[in-house]
Backbone of each chain as ProteinMPNN parsed JSONL, in Angstrom:
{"seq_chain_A": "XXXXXXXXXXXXXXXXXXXXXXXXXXXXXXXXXXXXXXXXXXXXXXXXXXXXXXXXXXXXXXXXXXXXXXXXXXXXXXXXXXXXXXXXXXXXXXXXXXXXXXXXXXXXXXXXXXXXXXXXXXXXXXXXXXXXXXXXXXXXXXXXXXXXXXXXXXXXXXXX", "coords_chain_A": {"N_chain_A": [[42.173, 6.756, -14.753], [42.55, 9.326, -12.469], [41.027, 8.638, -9.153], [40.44, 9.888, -6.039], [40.635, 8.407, -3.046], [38.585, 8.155, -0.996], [36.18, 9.109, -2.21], [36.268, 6.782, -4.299], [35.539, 5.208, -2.03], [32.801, 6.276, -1.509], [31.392, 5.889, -3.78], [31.089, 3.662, -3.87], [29.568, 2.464, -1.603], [27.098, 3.887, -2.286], [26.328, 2.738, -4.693], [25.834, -0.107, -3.227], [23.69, 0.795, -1.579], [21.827, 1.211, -2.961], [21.314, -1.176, -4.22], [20.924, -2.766, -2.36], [17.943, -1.501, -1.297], [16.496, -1.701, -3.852], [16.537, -4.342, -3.886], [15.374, -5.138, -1.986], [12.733, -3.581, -2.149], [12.038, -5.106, -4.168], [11.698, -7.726, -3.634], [9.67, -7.397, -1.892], [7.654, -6.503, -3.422], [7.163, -8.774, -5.591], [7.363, -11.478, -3.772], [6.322, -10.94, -1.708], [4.497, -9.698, -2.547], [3.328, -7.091, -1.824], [1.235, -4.597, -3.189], [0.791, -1.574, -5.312], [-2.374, 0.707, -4.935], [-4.761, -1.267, -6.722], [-6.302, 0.109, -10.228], [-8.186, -0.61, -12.207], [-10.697, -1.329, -12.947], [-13.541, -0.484, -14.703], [-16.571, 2.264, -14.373], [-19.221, 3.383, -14.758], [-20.174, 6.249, -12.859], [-22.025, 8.079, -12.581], [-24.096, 6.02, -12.615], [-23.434, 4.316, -10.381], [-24.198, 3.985, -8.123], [-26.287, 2.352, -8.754], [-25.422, -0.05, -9.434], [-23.882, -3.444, -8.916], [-21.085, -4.171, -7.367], [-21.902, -1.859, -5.868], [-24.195, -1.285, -5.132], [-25.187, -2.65, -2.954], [-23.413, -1.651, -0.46], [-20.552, -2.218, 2.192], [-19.774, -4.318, 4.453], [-18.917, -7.899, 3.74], [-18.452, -11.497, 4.345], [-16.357, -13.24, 3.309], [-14.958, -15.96, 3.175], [-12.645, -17.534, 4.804], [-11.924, -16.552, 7.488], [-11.74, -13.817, 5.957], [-12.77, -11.147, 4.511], [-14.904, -8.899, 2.458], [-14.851, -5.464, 1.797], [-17.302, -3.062, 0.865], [-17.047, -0.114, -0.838], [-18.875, 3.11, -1.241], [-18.243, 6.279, -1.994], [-19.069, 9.586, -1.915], [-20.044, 13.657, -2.562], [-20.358, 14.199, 0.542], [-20.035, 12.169, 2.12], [-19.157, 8.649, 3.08], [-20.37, 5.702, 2.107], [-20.453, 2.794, 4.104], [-22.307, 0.945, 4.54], [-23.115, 0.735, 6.947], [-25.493, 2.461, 9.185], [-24.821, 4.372, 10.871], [-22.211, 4.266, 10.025], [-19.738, 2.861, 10.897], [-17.58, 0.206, 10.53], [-17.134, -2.839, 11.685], [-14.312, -4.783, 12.108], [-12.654, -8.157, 11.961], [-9.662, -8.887, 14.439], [-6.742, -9.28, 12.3], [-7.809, -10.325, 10.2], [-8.457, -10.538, 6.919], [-8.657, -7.839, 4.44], [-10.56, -7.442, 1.385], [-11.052, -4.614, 0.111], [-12.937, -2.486, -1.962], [-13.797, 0.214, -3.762], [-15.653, 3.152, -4.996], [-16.508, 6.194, -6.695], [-19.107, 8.135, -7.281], [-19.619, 11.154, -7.917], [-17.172, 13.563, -7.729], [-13.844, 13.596, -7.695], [-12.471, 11.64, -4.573], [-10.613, 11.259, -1.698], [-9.433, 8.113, 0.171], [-8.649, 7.536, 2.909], [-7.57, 5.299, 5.077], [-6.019, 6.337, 7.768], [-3.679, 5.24, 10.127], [-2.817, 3.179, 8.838], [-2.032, 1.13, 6.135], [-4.189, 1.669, 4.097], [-4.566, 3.58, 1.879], [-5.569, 5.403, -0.753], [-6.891, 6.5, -3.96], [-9.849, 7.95, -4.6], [-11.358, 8.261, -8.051], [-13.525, 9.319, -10.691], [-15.956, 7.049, -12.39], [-13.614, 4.972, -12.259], [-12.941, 1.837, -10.381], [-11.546, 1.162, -7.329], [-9.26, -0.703, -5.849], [-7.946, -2.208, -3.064], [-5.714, -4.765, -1.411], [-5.908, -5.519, 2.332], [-4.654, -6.447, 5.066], [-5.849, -6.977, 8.481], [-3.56, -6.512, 11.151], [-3.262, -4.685, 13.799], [-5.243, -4.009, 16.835], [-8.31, -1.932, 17.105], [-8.978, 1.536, 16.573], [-9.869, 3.316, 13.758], [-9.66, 6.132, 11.637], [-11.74, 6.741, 8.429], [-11.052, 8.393, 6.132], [-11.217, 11.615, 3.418], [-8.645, 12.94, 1.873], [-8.648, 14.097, -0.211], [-8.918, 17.215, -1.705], [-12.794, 18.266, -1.835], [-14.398, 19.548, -2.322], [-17.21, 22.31, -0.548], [-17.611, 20.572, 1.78], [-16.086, 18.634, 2.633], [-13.821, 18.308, 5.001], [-15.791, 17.435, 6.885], [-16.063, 14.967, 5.919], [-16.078, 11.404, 6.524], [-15.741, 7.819, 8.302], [-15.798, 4.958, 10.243], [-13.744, 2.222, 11.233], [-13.651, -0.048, 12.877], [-11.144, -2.242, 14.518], [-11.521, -4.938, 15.942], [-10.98, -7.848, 18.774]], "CA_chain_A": [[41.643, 7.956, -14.107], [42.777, 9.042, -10.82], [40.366, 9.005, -8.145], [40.356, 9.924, -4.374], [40.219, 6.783, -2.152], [37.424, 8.533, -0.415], [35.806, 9.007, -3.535], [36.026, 5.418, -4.137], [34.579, 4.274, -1.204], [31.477, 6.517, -1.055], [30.909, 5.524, -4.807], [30.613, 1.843, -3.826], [28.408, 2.84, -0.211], [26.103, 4.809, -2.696], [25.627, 1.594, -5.205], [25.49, -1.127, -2.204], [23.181, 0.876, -0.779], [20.724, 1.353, -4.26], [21.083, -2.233, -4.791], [20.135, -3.159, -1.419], [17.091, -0.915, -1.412], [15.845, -2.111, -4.642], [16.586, -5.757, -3.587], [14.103, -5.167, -0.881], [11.141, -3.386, -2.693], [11.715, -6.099, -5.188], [11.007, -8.864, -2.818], [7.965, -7.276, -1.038], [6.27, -6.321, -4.504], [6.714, -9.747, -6.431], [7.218, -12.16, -3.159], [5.218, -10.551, -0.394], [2.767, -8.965, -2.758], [2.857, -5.715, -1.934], [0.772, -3.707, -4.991], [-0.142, -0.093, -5.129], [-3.629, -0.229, -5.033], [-5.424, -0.644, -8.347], [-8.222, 0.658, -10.656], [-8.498, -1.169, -13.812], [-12.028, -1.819, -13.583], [-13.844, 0.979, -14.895], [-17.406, 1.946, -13.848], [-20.559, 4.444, -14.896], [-20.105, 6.741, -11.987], [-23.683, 7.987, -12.5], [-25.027, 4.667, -12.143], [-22.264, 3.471, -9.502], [-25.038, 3.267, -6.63], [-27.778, 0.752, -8.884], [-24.602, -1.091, -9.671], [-23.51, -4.008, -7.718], [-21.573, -4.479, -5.585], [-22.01, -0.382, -4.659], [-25.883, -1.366, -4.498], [-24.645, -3.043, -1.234], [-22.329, -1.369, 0.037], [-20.613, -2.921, 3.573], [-18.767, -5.987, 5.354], [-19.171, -9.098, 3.463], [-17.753, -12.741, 4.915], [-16.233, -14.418, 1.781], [-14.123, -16.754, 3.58], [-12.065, -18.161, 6.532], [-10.691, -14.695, 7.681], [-11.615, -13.02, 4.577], [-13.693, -10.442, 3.79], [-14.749, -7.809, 0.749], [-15.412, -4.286, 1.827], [-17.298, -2.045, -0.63], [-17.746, 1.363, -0.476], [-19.374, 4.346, -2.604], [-18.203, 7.704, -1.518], [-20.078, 10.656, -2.645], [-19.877, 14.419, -1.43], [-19.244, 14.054, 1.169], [-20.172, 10.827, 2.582], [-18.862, 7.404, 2.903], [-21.243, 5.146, 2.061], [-20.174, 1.708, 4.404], [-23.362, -0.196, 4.849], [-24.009, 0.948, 8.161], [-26.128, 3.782, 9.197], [-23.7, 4.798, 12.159], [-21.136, 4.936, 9.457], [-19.086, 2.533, 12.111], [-17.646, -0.924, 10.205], [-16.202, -3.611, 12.419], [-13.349, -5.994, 11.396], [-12.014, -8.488, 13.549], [-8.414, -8.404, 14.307], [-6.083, -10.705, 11.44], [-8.75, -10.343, 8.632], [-7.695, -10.338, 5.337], [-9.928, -7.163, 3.467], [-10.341, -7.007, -0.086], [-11.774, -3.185, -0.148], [-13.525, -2.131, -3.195], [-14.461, 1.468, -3.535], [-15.758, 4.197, -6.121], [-16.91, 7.446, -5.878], [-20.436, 9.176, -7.858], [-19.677, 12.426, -8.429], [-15.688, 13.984, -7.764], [-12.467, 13.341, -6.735], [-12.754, 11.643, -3.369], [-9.488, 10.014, -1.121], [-9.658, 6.987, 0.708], [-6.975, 6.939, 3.396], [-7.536, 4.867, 6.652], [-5.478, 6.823, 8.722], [-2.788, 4.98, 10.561], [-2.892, 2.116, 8.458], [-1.454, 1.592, 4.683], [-4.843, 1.785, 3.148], [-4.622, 4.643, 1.484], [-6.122, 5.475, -2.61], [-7.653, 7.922, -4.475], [-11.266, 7.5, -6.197], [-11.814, 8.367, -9.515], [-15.118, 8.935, -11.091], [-15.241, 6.055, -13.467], [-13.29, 3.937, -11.887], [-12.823, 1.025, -9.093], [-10.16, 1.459, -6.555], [-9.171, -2.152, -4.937], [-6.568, -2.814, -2.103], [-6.149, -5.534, 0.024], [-5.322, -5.601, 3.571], [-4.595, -7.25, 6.54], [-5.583, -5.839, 9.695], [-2.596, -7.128, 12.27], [-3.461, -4.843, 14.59], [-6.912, -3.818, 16.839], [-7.724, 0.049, 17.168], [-10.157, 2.633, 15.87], [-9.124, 3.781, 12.656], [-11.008, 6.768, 10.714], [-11.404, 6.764, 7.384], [-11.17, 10.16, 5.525], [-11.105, 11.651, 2.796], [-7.432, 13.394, 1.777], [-8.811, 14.695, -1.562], [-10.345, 18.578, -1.33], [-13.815, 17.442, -2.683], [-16.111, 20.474, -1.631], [-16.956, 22.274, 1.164], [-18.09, 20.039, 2.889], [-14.556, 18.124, 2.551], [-13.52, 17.952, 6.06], [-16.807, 16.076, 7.412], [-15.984, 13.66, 5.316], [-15.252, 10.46, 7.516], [-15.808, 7.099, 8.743], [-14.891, 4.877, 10.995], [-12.831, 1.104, 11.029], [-12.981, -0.51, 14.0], [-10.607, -3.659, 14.656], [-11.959, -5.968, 17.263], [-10.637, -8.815, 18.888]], "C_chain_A": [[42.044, 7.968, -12.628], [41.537, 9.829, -9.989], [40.819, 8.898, -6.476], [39.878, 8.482, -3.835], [38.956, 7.297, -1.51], [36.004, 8.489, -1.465], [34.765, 8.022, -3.748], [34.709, 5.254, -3.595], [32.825, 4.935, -1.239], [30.688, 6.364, -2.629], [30.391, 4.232, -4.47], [29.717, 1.994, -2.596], [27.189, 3.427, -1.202], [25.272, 3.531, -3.541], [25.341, 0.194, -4.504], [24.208, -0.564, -1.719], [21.573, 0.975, -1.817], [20.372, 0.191, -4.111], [20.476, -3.055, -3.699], [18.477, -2.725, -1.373], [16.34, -1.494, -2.565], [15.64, -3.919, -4.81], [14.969, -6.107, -2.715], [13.161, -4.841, -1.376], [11.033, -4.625, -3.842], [11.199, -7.585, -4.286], [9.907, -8.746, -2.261], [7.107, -6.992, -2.251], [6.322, -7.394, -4.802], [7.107, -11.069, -5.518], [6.12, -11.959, -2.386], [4.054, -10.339, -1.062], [2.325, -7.792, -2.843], [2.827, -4.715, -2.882], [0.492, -2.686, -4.524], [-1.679, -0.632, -5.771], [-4.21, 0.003, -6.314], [-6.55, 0.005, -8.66], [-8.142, 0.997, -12.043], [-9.684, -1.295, -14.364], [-12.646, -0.201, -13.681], [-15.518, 0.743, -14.16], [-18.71, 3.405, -14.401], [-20.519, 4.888, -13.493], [-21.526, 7.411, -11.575], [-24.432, 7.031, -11.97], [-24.162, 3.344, -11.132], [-23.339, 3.012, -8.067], [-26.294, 2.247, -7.2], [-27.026, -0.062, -9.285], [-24.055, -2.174, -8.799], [-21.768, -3.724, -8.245], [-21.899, -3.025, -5.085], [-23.445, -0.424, -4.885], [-26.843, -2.052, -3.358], [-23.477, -2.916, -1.132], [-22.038, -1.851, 1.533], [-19.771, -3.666, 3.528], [-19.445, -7.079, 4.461], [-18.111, -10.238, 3.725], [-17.27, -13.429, 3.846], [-15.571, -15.256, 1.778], [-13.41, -16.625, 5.027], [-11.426, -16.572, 6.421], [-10.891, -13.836, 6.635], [-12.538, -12.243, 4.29], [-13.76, -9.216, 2.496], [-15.551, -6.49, 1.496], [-15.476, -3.355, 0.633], [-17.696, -0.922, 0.245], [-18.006, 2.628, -1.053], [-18.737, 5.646, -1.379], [-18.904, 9.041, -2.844], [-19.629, 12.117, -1.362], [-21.347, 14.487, -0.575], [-19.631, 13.498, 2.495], [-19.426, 9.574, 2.497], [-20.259, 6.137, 3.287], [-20.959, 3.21, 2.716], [-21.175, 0.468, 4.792], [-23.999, -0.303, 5.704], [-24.204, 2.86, 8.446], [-25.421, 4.589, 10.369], [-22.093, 5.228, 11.275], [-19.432, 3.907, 9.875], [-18.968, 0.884, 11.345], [-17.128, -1.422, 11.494], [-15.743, -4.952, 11.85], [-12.66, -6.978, 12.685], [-10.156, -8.678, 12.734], [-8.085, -9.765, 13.724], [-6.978, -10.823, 10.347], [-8.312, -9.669, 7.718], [-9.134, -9.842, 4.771], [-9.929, -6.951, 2.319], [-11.27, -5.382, -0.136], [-11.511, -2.816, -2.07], [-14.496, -0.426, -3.123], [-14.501, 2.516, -4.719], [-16.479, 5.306, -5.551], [-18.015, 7.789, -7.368], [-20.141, 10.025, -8.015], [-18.183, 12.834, -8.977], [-14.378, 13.179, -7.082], [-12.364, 12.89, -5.236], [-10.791, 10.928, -2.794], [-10.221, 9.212, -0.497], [-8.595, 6.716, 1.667], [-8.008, 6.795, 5.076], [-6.116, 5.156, 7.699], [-4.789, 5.937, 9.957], [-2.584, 3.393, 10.175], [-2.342, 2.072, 6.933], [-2.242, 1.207, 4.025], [-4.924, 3.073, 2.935], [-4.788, 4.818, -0.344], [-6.513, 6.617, -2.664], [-9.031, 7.356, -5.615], [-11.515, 8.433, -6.925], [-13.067, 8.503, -10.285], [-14.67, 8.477, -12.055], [-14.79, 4.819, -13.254], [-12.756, 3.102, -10.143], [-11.263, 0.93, -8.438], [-10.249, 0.198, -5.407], [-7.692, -1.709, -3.998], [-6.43, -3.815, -0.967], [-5.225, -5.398, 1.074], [-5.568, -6.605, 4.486], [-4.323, -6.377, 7.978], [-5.36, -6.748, 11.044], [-3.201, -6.309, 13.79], [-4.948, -3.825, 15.434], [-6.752, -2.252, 17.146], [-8.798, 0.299, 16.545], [-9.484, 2.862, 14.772], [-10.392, 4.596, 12.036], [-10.658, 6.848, 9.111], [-11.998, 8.099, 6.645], [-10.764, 10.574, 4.623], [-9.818, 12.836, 2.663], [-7.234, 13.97, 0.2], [-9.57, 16.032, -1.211], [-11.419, 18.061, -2.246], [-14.752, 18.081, -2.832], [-15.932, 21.19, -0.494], [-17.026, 21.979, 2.105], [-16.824, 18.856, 3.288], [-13.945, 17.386, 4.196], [-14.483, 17.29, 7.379], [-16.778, 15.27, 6.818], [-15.253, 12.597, 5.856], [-16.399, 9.212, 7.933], [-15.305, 6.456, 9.674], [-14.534, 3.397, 10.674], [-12.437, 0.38, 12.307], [-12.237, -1.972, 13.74], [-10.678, -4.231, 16.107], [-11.233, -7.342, 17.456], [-11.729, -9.977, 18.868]], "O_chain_A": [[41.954, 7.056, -11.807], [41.168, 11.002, -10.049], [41.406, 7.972, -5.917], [38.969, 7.736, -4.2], [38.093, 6.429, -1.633], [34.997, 7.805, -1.28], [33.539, 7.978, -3.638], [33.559, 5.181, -4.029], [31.835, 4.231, -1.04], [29.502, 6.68, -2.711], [29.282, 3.838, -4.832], [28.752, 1.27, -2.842], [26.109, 3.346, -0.617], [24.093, 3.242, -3.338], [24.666, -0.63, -5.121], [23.432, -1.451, -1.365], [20.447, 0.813, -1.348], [19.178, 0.044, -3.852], [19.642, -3.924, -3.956], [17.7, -3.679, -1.415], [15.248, -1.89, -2.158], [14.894, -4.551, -5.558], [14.016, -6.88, -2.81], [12.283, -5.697, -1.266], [9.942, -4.976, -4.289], [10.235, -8.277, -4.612], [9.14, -9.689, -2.065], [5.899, -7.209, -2.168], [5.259, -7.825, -4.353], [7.265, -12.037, -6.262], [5.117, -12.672, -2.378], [2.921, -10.576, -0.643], [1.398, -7.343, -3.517], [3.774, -4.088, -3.358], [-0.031, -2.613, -3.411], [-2.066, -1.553, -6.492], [-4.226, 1.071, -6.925], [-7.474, 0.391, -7.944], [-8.074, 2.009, -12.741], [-9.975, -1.367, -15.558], [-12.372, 0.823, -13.054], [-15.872, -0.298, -13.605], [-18.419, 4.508, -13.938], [-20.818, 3.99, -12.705], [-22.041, 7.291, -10.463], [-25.256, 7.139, -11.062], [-24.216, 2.114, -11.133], [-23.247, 2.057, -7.295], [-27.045, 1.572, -6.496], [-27.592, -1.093, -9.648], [-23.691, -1.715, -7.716], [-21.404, -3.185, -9.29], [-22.175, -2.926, -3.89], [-23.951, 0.694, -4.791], [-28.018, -2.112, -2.999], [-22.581, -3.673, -1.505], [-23.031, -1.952, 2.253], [-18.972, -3.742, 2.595], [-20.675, -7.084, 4.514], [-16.951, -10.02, 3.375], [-17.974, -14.367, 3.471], [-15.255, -15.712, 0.679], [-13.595, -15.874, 5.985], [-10.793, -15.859, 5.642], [-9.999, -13.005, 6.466], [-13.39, -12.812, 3.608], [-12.822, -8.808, 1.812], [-16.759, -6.553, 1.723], [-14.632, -2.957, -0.169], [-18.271, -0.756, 1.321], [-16.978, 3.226, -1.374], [-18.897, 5.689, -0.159], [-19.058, 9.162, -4.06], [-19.226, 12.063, -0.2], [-22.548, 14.671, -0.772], [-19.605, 14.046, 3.598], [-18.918, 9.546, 1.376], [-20.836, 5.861, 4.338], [-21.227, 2.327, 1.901], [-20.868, -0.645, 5.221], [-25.039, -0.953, 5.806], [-23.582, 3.884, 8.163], [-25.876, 5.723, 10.519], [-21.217, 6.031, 11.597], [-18.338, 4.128, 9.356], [-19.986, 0.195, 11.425], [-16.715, -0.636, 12.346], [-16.389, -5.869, 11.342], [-12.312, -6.693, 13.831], [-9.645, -8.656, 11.614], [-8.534, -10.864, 14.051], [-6.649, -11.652, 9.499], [-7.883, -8.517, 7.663], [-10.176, -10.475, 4.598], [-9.137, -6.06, 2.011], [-12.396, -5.491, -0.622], [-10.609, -2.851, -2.907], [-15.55, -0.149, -2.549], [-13.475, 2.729, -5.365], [-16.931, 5.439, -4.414], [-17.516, 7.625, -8.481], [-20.614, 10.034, -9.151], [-17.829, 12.641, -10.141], [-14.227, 12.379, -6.159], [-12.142, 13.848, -4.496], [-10.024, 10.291, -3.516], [-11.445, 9.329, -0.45], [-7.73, 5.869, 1.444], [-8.679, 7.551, 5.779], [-5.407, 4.298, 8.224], [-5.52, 5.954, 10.948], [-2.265, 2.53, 10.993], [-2.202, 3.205, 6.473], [-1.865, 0.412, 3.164], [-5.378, 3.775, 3.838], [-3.976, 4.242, -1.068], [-6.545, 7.529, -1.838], [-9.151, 6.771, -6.691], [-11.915, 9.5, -6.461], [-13.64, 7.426, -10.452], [-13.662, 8.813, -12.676], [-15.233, 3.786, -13.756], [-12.357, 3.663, -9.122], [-10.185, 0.689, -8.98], [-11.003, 0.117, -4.437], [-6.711, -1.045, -4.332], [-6.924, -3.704, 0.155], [-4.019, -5.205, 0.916], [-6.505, -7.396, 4.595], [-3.434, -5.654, 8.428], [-6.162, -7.373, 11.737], [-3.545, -6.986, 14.759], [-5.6, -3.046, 14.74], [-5.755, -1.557, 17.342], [-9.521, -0.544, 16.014], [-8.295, 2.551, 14.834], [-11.553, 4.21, 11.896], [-9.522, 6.989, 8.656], [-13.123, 8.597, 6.663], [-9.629, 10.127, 4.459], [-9.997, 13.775, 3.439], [-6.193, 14.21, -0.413], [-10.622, 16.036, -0.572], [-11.118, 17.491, -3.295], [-15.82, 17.687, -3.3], [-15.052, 21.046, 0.354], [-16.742, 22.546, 3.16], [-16.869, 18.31, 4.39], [-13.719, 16.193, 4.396], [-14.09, 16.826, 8.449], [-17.659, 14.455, 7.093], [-14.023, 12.604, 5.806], [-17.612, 9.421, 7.933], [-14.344, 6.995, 10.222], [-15.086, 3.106, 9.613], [-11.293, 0.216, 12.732], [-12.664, -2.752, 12.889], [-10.004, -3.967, 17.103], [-10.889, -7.972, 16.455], [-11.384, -11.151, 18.999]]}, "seq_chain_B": "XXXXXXXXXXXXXXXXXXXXXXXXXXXXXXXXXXXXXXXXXXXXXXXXX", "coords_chain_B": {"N_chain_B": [[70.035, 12.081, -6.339], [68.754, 14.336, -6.185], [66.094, 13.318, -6.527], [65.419, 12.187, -3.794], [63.915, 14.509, -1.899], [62.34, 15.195, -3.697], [60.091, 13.115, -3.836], [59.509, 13.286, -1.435], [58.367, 15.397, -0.956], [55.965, 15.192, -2.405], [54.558, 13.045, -1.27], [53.8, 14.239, 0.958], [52.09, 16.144, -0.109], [49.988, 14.277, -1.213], [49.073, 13.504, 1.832], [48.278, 15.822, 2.965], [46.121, 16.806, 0.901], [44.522, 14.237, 1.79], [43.641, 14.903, 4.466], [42.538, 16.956, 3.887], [40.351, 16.529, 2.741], [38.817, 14.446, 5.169], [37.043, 15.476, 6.483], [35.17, 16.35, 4.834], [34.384, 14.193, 3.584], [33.474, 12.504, 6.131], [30.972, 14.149, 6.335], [29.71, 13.337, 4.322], [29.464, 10.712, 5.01], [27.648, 10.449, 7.111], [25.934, 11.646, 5.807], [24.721, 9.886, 4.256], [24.288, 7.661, 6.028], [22.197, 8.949, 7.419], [20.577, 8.864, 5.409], [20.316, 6.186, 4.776], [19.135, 4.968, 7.654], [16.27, 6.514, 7.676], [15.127, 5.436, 5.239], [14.844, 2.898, 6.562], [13.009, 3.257, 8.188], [11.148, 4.102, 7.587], [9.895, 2.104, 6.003], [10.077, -0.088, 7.922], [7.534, 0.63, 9.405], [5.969, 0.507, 7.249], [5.783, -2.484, 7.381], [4.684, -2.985, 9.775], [2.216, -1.611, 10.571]], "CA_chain_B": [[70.177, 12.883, -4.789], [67.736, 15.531, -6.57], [64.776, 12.965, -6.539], [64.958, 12.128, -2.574], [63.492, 15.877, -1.688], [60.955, 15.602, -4.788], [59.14, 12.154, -3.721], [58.861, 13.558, 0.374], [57.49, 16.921, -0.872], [54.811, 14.52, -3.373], [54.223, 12.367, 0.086], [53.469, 15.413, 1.65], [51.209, 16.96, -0.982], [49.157, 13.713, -0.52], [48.839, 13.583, 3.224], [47.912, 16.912, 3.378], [44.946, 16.174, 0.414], [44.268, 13.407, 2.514], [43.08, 15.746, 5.328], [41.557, 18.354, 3.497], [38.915, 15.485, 2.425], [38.749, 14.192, 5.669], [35.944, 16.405, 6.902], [33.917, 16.122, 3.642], [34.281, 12.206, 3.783], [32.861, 11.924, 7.173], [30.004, 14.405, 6.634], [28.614, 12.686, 3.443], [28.873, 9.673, 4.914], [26.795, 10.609, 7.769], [24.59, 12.151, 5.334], [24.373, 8.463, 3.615], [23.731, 6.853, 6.971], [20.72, 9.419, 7.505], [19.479, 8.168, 4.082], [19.351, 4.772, 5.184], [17.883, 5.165, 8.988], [14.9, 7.256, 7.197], [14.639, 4.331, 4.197], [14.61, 1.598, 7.188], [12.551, 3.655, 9.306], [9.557, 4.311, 6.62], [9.901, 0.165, 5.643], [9.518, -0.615, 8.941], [6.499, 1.644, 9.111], [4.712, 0.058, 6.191], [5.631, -3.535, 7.41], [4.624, -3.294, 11.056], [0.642, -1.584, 10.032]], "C_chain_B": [[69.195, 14.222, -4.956], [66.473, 14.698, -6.002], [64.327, 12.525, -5.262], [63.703, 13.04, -2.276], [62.137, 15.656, -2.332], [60.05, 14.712, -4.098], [58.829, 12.885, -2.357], [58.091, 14.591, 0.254], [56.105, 15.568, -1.554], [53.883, 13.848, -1.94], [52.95, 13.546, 0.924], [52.343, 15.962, 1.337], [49.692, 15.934, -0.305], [48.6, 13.445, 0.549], [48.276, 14.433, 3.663], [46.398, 16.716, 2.211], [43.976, 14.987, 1.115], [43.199, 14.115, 3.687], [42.525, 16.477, 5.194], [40.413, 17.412, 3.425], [38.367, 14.846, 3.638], [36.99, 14.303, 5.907], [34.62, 15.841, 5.81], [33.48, 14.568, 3.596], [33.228, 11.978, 4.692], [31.453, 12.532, 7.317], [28.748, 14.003, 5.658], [28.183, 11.003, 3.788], [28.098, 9.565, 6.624], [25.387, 11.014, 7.443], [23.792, 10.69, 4.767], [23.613, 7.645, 4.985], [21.833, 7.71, 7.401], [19.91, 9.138, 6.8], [19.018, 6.899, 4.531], [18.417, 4.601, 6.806], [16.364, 5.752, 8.679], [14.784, 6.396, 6.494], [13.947, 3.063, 4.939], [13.454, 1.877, 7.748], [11.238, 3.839, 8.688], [9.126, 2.586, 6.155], [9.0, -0.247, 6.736], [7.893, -0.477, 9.366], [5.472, 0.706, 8.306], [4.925, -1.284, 6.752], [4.825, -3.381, 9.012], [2.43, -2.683, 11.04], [-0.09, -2.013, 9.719]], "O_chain_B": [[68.934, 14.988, -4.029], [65.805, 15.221, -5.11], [63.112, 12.363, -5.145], [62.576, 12.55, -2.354], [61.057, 15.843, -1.772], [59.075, 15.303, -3.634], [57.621, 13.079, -2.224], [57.218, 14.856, 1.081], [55.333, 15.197, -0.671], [52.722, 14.171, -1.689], [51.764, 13.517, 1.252], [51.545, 16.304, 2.209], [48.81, 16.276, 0.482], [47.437, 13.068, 0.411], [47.654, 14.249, 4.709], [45.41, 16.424, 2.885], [42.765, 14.948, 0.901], [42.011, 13.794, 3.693], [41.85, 16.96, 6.102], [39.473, 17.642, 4.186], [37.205, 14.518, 3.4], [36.069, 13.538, 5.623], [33.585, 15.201, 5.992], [32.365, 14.047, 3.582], [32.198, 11.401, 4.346], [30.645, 11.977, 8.061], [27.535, 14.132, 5.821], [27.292, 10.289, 3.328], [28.105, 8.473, 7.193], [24.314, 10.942, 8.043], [22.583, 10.471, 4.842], [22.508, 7.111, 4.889], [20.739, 7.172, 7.575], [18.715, 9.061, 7.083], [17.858, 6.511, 4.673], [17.266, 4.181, 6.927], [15.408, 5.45, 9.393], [13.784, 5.897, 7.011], [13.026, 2.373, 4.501], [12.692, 0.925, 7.918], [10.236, 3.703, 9.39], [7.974, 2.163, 6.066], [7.819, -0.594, 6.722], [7.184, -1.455, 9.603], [4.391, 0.291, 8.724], [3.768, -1.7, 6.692], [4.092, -4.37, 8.99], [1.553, -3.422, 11.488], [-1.112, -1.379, 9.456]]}, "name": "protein", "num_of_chains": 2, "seq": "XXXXXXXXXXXXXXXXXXXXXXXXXXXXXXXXXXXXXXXXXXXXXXXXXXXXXXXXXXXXXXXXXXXXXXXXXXXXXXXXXXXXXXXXXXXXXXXXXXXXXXXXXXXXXXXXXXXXXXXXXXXXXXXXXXXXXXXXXXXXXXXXXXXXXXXXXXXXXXXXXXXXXXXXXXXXXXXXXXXXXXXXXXXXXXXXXXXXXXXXXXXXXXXXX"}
């Protein structure tokens, strides 16, 4: 077959450049780790607030640097454990976040950070993070959920 | 002494194909380099957060 030398070359730039690309997400998902976040565990969404852990919801210490944030959202609240609404993480803590939602469709996106999900009535929405660096961060919901939709928010501080 | 003439016109044909592609060459593979500066540039993004 005759092909253009130009051709050629931008045939082989197009598959160097696939194979690179998929080289790389392949090393950060099954070296680094990096999972989309799950939600295998299922859950009675009715009875998601007399359930533990969303029957303490909040900051829990579960190790050196390590903690488990849960959190119920409901419209059109975030339910974080404190009555200010206002967690604090210190900076370099590794979070296992655990979160479901009671009624509808809620998001979950911490806003300038790559926690970001979607809750499910039904089921548990995990992701873990590491928060490198310190800052306010709000957490808001990125699902329409109601009308009350756009008061829907928290906040994420990272402290040194 | 016929087939001199024939191969310089063939030369020709190609050289001039050569140049018509030129253009198109250089603007897909600017379009390729924009693919990867936006691929690196969203990476970076998720690693540095």
């Amino acid at each position: 077959m005759n092909m253009h030398k130009y051709e050629k070359i931008w045939l082989w730039f197009g598959t160097v450049t696939l194979l690179v690309f998929l080289t790389v997400v392949g090393i950060s998902a099954f070296y680094m780790g990096n999972q989309p976040p799950s939600c295998a565990v299922t859950i009675d969404p009715a009875k998601a607030a007399k359930e533990a852990p969303f029957n303490e919801p909040g900051l829990k210490q579960i190790g050196d640097n390590e903690y488990q944030l849960t959190v119920l959202a409901s419209a059109f609240h975030y339910d974080v454990g404190e009555p200010d609404g206002i967690v604090e993480i210190p900076k370099g803590a590794t979070v296992h976040i655990s979160a479901t939602t009671s009624d509808v469709i809620h998001g979950f996106e911490l806003a300038g950070t790559n926690v970001n999900m979607m809750l499910e009535p039904g089921y548990i929405s995990t992701y873990t993070n590491t928060f490198k660096n310190e800052g306010t961060f709000t957490l808001l919901c990125n699902e329409y959920c109601g009308t009350g939709h756009q008061t829907m928010a928290a906040t994420i501080k990272v402290v040194d | 002494m016929t087939q001199a003439p024939m191969e310089e016109h063939e030369k020709d044909v190609e050289k001039e194909e050569e140049n018509e592609f030129k253009g198109t060459f250089i603007a897909v593979m600017l379009l390729g380099l924009f693919l990867i500066a936006s691929w690196v540039g969203v990476w970076i993004l998720f690693l540095i957060r």
